[in-house]
N, C-alpha and C positions, 0 to 999 in steps of 0.2 A: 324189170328195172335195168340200169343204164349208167354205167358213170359217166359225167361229163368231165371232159376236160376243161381244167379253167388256171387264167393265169393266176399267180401269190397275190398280187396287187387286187382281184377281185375278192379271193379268201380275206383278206388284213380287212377290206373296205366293209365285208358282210358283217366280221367279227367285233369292229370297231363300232358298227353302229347298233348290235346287239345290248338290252340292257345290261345283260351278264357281266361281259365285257369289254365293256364303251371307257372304262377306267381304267384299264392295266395300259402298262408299258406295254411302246412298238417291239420289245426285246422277246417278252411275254407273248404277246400276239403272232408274232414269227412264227416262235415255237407250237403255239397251237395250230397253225394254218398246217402246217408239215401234216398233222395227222388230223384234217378238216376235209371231207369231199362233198362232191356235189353230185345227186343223184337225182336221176328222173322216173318218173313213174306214170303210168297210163289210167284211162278211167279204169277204174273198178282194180284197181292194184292193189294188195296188200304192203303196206311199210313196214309194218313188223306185227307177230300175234303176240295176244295175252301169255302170259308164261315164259314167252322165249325170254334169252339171255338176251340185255340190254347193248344195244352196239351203238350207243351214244345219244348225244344231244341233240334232238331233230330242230332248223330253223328253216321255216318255210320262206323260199324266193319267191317262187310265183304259185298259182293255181289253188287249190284247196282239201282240205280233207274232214273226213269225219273220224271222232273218235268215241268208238262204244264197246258195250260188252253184252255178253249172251245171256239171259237168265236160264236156269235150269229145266224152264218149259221151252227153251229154244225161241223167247222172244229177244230181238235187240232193243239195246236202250242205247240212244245216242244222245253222248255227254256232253261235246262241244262238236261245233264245226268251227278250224280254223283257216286265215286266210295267209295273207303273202306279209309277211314279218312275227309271225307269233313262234312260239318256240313250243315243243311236247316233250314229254317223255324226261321232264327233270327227275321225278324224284328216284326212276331206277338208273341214270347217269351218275346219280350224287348217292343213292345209299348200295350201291352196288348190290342190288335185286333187280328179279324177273319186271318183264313189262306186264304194269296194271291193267292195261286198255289193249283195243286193236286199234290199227288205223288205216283208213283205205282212201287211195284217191278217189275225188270225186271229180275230177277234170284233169289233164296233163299237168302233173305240177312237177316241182321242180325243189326237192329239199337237200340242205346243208346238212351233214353229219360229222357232228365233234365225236371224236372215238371219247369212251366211258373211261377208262384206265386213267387216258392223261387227265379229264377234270375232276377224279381221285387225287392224285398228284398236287393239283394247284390246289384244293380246299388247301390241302394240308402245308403248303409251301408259303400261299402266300394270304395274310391273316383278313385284308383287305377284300381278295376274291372271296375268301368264304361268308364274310358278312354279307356280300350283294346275295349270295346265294339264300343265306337264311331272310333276306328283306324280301326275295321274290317268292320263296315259300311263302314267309308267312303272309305275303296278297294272296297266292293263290288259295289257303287254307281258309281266306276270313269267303275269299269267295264260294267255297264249297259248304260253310256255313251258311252263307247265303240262298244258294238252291236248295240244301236241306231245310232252312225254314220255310221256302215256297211252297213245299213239296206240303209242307205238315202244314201251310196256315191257308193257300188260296185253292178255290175249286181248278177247274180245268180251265172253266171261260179266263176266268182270270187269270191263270198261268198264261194261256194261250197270249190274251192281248197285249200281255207283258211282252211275250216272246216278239212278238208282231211289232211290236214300238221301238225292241234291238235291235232288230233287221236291219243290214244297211241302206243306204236311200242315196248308191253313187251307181247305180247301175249292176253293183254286183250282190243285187238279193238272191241267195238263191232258191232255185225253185224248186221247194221240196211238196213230196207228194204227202196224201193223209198218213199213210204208217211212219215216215219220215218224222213228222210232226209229232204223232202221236210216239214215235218211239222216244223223242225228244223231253217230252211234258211226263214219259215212264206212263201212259194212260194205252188206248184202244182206239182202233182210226176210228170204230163207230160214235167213240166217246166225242173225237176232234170234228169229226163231221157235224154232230151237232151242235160242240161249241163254235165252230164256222157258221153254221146254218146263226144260229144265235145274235151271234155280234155284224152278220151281215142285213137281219131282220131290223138289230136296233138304228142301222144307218152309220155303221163306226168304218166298216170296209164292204170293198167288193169284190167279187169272187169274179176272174175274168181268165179261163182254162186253170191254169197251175197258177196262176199267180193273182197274189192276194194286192191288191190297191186298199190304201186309207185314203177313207171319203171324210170321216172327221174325225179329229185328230182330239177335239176335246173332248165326244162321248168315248174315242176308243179309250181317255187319258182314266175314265169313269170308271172303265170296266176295267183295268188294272187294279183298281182298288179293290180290298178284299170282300167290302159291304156294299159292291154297286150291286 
């Protein structure tokens, strides 16, 4: 890891356009840029592990990361991958606890670090910020309600084609291998190979080295579904 140098005027521009925020006063946002850095990191880097002490708000510039955790048989499950504008690591920022997850680059990226103490500080200062706070929780909570019902109601094929229809489709899919996948859906690469083999058989994609192409976009829409 690396700090980079960067002007105020770059900090204020990142932090302004952050959901967090995108509403406080230029007087407020000053103050946060003061203890705001920009840190870089290489493939296969660690940003911070499970347990450590929280060293802030992560907002991604460029590049990307995976965020996972270890099961006790020493498998990974990987929880999100994010890209260049998503933010990590709120809830141990905002409740002053250990990091829940790991995260490691997965290409050169480049992330913003709000120190933890000051956005302690502003909950309690300013009535406004803490409300944006509890509105982005409470997205991200309906979302992890969301993957736990996927988890409990669709098989794999179907998790999987779900998964495959999120994928972005601007050049930056990335290209994850079966245990990637499979750590992803909490399944087995042998599990993911055959739900591949499957949805490649029915005509929905096609398997071309590491990367998955949709051929049709309405049978893959089918097998989304929990009764295709």
């Amino acid at each position: 890891m690396k700090l980079i140098k960067v002007s105020k005027s770059e900090k204020l521009r990142t932090l302004s356009e952050n959901p967090y925020f995108d509403e406080l006063s230029d007087d407020i946002l000053k103050e946060i840029s003061i203890h705001t850095e920009l840190r870089e990191y290489r493939r296969g880097d660690v940003l911070f592990w499970e347990g450590d002490v929280c060293a802030g708000l992560h907002i991604i510039e460029s590049g990307s990361v995976k965020l996972y955790r270890i099961s006790p048989q020493g498998r990974q499950y990987i929880i999100a991958i994010l890209t260049e504008g998503a933010t990590c690591n709120e809830v141990p920022a905002f409740d002053g606890g250990t990091n829940p997850v790991n995260v490691e680059a997965l290409e050169t990226t480049r992330v913003w670090v709000v120190d933890a103490q000051l956005l302690l500080k502003l909950v309690k200062a300013y009535p406004e910020f803490a409300l944006k706070v509890l509105s982005k929780f409470g997205q991200n909570l309906r979302n992890f309600v969301g993957k736990v019902s996927e988890m409990a109601f669709y098989q794999v094929t179907h998790r999987l084609a779900r998964l495959i229809t999120e994928l972005p489709t601007d050049g930056v899919r990335p290209h994850w291998t079966q245990e990637q996948l499979a750590a992803r859906l909490g399944t087995v690469r042998e599990v993911v190979s055959r739900s591949l083999k499957e949805l490649e058989t029915s005509g929905a994609i096609r398997i071309e080295g590491r990367r998955i192409q949709i051929v049709d976009e309405d049978i893959l829409h089918q097998w989304t579904q929990p009764d295709a």
